[in-house]
NURO-207306 format. One record per residue (C-alpha): y, x, z. Coordinates in steps of 0.05 Angstrom, whole numbers, padded with zeros to 5 digits, always signed. Example, Ala and Ser with C-alpha at 12.3 -4.5 7.8 and 13.67 -1.06 7.14 Angstrom:
2
-00090+00246+00156/-00021+00273+00143/
END
This chain:
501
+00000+00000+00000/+00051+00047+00021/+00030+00099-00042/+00044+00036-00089/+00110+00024-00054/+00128+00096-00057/+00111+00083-00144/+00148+00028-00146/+00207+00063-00124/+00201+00122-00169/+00193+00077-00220/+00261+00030-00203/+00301+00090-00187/+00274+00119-00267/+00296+00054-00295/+00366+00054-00257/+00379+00125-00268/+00368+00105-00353/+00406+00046-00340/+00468+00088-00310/+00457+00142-00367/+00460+00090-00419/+00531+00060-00385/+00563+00124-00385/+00546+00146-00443/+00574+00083-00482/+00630+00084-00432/+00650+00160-00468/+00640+00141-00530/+00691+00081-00530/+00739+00129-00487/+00735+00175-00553/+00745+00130-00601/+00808+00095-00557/+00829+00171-00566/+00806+00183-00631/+00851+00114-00660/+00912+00135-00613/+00907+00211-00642/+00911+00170-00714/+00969+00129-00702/+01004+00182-00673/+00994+00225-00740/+01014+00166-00778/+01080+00162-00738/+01086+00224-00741/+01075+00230-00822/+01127+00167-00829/+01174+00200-00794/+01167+00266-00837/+01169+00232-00897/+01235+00187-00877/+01267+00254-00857/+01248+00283-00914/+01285+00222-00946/+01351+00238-00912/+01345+00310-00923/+01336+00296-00989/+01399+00248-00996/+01440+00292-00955/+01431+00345-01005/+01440+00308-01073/+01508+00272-01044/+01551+00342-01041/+01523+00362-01109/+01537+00295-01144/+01610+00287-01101/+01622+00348-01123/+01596+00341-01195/+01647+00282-01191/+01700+00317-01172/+01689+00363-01225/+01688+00316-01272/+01761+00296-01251/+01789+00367-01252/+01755+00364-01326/+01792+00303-01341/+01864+00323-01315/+01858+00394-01338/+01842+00369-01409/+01906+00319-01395/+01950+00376-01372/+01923+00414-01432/+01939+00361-01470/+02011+00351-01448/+02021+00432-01450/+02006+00426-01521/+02058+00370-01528/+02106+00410-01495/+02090+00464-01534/+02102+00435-01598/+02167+00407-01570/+02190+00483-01544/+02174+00505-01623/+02215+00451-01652/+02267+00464-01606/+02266+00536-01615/+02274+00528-01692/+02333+00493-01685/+02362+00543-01642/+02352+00590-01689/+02381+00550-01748/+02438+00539-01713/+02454+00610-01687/+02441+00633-01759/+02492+00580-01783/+02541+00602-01727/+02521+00674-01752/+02537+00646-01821/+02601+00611-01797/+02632+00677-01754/+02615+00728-01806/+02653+00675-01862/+02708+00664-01811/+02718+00743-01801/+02721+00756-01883/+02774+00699-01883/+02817+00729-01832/+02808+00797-01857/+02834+00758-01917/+02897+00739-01884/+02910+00795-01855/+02899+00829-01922/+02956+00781-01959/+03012+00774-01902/+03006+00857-01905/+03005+00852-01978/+03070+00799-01964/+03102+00834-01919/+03084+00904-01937/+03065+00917-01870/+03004+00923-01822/+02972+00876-01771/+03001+00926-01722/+03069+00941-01753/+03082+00867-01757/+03067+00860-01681/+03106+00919-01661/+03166+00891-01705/+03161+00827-01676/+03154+00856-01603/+03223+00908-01619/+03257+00851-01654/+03249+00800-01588/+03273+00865-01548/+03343+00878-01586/+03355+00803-01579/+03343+00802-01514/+03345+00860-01485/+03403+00855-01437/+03374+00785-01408/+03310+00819-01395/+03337+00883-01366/+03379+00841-01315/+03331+00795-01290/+03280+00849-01285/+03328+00884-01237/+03340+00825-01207/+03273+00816-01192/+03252+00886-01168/+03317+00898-01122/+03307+00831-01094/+03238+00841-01077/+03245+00910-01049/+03298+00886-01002/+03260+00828-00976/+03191+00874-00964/+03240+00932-00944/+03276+00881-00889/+03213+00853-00866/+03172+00918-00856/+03233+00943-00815/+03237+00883-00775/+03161+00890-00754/+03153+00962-00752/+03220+00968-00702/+03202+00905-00663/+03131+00938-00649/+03156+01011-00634/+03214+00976-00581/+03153+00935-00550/+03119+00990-00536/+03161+01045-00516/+03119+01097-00489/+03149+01161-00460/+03117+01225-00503/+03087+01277-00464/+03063+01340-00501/+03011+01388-00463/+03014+01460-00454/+02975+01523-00457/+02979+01538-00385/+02980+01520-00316/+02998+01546-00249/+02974+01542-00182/+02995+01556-00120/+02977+01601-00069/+02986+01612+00004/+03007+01679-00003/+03004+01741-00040/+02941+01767-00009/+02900+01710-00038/+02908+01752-00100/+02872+01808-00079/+02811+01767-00054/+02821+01726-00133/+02820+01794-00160/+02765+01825-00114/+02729+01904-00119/+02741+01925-00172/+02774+01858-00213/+02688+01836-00203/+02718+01765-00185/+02770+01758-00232/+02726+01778-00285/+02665+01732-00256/+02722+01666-00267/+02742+01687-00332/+02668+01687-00352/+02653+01627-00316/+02715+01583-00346/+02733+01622-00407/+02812+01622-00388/+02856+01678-00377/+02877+01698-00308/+02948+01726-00296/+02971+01748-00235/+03028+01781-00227/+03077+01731-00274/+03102+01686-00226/+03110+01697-00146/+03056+01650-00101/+03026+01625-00167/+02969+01646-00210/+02976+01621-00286/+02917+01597-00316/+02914+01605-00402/+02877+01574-00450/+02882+01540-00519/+02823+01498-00487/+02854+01429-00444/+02782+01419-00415/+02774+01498-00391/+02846+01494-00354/+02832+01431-00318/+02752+01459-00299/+02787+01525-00282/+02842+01497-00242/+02802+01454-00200/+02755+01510-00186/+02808+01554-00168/+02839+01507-00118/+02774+01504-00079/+02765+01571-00088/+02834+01590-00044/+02808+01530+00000/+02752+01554+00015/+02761+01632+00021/+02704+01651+00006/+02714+01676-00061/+02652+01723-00086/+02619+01726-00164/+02564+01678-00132/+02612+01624-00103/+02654+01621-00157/+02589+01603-00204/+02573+01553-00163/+02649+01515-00159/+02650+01528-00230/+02593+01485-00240/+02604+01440-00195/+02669+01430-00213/+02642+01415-00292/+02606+01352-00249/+02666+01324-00222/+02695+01328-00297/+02646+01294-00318/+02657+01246-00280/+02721+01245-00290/+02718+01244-00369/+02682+01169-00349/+02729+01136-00321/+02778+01166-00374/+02748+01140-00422/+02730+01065-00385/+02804+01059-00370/+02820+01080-00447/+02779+01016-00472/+02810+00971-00415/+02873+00987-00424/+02862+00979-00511/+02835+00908-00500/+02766+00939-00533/+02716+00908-00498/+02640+00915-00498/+02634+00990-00526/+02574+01041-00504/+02570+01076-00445/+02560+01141-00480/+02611+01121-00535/+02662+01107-00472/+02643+01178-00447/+02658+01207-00516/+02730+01164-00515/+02739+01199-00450/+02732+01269-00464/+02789+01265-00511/+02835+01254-00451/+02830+01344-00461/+02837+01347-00531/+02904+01352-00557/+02927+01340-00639/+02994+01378-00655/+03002+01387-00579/+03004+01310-00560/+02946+01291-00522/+02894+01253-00566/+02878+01196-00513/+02937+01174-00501/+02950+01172-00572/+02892+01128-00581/+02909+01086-00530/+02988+01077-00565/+02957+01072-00635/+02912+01015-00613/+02980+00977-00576/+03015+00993-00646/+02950+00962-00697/+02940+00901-00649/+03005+00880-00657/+03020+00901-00730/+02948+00856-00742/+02975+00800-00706/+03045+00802-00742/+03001+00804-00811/+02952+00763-00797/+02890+00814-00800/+02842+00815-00748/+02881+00841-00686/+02810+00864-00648/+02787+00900-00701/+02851+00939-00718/+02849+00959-00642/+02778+00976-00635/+02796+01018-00700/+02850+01053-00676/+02822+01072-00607/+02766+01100-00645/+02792+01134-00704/+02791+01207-00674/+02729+01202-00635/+02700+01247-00684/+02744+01296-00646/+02702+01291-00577/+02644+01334-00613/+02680+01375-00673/+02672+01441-00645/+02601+01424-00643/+02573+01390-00709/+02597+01408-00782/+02647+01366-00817/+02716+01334-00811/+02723+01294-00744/+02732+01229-00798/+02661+01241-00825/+02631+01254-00756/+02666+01195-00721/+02637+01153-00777/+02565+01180-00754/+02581+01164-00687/+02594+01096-00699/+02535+01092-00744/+02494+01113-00687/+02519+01063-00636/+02524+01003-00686/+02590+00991-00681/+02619+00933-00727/+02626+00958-00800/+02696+00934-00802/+02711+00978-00747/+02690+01040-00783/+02723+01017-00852/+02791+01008-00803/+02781+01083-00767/+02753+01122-00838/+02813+01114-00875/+02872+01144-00830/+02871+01214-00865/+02862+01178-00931/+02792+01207-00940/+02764+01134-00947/+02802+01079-01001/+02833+01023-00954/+02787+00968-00960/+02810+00918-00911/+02880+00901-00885/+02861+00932-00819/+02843+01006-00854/+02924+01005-00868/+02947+00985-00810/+02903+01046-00769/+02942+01092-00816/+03014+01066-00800/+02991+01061-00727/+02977+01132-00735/+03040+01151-00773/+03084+01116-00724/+03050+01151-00660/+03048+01217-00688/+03111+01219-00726/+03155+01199-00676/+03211+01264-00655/+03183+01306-00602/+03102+01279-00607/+03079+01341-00627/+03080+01409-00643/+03052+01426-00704/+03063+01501-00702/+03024+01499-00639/+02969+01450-00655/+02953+01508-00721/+02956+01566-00674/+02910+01528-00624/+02858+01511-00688/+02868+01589-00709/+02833+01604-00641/+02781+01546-00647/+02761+01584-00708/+02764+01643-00681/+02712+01625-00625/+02666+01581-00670/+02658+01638-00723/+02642+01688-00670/+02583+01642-00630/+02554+01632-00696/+02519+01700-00688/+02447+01719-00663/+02443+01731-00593/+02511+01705-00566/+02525+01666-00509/+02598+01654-00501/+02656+01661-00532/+02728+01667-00507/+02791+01677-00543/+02844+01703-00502/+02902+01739-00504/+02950+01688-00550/+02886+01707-00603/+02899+01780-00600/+02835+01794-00559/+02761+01756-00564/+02710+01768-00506/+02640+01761-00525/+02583+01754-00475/+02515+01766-00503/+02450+01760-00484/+02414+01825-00458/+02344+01807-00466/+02363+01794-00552/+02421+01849-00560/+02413+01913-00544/+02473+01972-00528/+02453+01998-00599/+02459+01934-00623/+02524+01911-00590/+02565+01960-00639/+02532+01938-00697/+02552+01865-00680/+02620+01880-00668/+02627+01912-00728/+02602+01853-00751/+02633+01810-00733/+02712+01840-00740/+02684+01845-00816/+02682+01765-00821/+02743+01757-00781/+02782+01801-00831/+02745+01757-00884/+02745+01689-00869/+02809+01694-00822/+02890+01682-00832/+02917+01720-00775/+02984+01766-00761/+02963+01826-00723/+02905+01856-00699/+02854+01814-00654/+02807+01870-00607/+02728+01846-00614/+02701+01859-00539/+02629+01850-00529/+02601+01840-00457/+02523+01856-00440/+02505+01848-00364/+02443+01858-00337/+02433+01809-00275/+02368+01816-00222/+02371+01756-00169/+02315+01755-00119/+02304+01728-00049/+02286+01746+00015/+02248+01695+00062/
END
């Protein structure tokens, strides 16, 4: 019994366990095909959806070709219109252009008969007359004169006299109305100037061992010291305004101070060329306030400024800006030019003088540079270029900078011209002497009889020193106008500074 249950249950357990095996086995095979049919649908999606972007890609591409194979077909058709009309036109310009030329050649035609029939004329009234196309004209000209040649003579006298008295009244009338509004006092400078001293032995320490300080100041300013001309003073000489006024100053502090040694001196020499500076600046700011010329450069106003020791003919040449620029404002306004121009013109005409000892050319041509450089107004330099009558007068204002200048400097007593020549003598004198290798300064002293050169040791030697003199009293005797004899003396002077710490 029990070995028939224990069958029986072998048996049922078989036939479940084929039962379960047949279940799952269908139950895999309708998974795959659920799989296998979602697997196709999703390729047939995914082919549709290929084949519909394919379909746009496709139209995407075609539209730009055939928009653009329309809009060449419009360029086609308007360029074949323009053609079109260019040929039209064309044919117009031709027909045009043929009747031009038909016409010129019958105005050719026309002239060329025109001048055979006046030739003609001319030929038959001088056949009539027995006289030529000029003769005639000339007979009829003299023949209108001896009839009337009384009438014309007194109304062309009329005319002129009249008219020269009425410009002649009127440019007096201005010219003395300006002068009396101005009315400045002339001053003229000199070539020396004094200073005063404490007493006599101040000399001695001016003079020092030897005449070593004396001879250390002369270097240092380039003026000539005199002693001994006038008691309690010490005169100062130079053809230079700037070296007096540097030299005078120095020397003041030098007696102030006492201590008055090669060294010291050097130093108030230079410092004094500071306090000039300085000085030159405010010169030259007052100049332009004073003027009414506003708005100028600061290193064009330093320029204006170092003319305050310059002096033309002996008359100072600041100052004489300044007066010129009074005089061309108010000629302009009289006139009716342009009143700031004239006076930035004539503050500015000898500017050229600030730097003429130190670049080639006439002080017009270099103050033109100047003015160049700092982009002044070109009406300004057209009114300053013209005062020596280098330049043509191009504007109203050019003429009035020139009368300005006539009436400043040709007042009696402005200047000195016998002085101002003598003064440009020793200019030259100097200038033609630095221009030589190896020279440092340059002083002309003496009235011009004597010239002190001070050379460089380390580039002239003592051999060399005569050679250069010789030198250069050669191209003084060549290039030179001079009474006299002028002495060439050439300075070389070894200096060793060290210090001791």
């Amino acid at each position: 019994m029990l070995a028939l249950s224990g069958v029986s249950g072998i048996a049922l357990g078989y036939v479940l366990r084929v039962l379960i095996g047949l279940a799952s086995r269908g139950s895999v095979e309708l998974d795959i095909k659920h799989k296998l049919l979602q697997a196709q649908e999703r390729a047939a999606k995914i082919i549709a959806e290929a084949q519909f972007r394919g379909q746009v890609i496709e139209t995407e591409r075609l539209e730009p070709i055939e928009e653009r194979e329309d809009k060449l077909g419009a360029r086609e058709e308007r360029i074949a219109a323009r053609e079109e009309f260019l040929d039209s036109r064309q044919r117009d310009l031709d027909q045009k252009e043929d009747e031009v030329r038909a016409r010129e050649q019958q105005a050719v035609r026309a002239k060329s008969e025109t001048d055979k029939l006046t030739i003609e004329r001319t030929r038959e009234l001088a056949k009539a007359a027995h006289l030529t196309e000029e003769k005639a004209r000339e007979e009829l000209f003299a023949e209108i004169e001896r009839a009337y040649e009384d009438s014309i003579l007194l109304r062309l006298q009329k005319l002129e006299a009249h008219g020269r008295e009425r410009l002649e009244d009127k440019a007096k009338n201005i010219l003395t109305s300006i002068i009396h509004r101005l009315g400045n006092a002339v001053n003229t400078d000199t070539m020396s100037l004094s200073v005063a001293i404490p007493s006599e032995e101040v000399k001695g320490k001016i003079i020092g061992k030897e005449g070593r300080n004396i001879k250390a100041f002369e270097r240092a300013t380039g003026v000539d010291v005199l002693i001994d001309d006038v008691p309690d003073r010490i005169t100062l000489s130079s053809f230079d305004p700037l070296r007096r006024a540097i030299a005078k100053i120095a020397l003041e502090k030098l007696i102030v101070d006492g201590r008055i040694q090669p060294a010291k001196i050097e130093e108030i020499v230079e410092k004094t060329r500071a306090e000039i500076a300085d000085i030159i600046k405010q010169k030259g700011e007052a100049a332009a306030y004073e003027a009414g010329v506003i708005g100028l450069d600061p290193k064009l106003i330093a320029l204006l400024g170092r003319l305050h020791f310059r002096t033309s003919y002996g008359q100072n040449v600041l100052t004489h800006s300044i007066e010129m620029a009074h005089l061309a404002g108010m000629l302009a306004t009289e006139l009716g030019a342009d009143p700031i121009v004239a006076r930035a013109g004539a503050l500015l005409h000898d500017i050229g003088k600030a730097v003429d000892h130190e670049v080639q050319g006439t002080h017009v041509e270099i103050g033109r540079r100047i003015l160049e450089k700092f982009g002044m107004d070109y009406r300004i330099i057209q009114a300053m270029q013209s005062h020596h009558e280098e330049y043509p007068y191009e504007t109203p204002e050019a003429v009035i900078v020139q009368v300005a200048d006539a009436i400043s400097g040709g007042r009696p007593g402005a200047r000195r011209d016998t002085v101002d020549r003598y003064l440009e003598r020793l200019g030259d004198l100097e200038r033609l002497a630095g221009g030589f290798e190896g020279v440092e300064k340059v002083y002309a002293i003496a009235a011009g009889r004597e010239i002190r050169i001070f050379v460089n040791p380390g580039k002239v030697s003592d051999l060399a020193m005569h050679t250069l003199a010789r030198d250069i009293a050669k191209r003084i005797q060549d290039e030179l106008k001079y009474p006299g004899e002028i002495k060439v003396n050439i300075i070389r002077e070894n200096r060793v500074v060290e210090f001791a710490r």
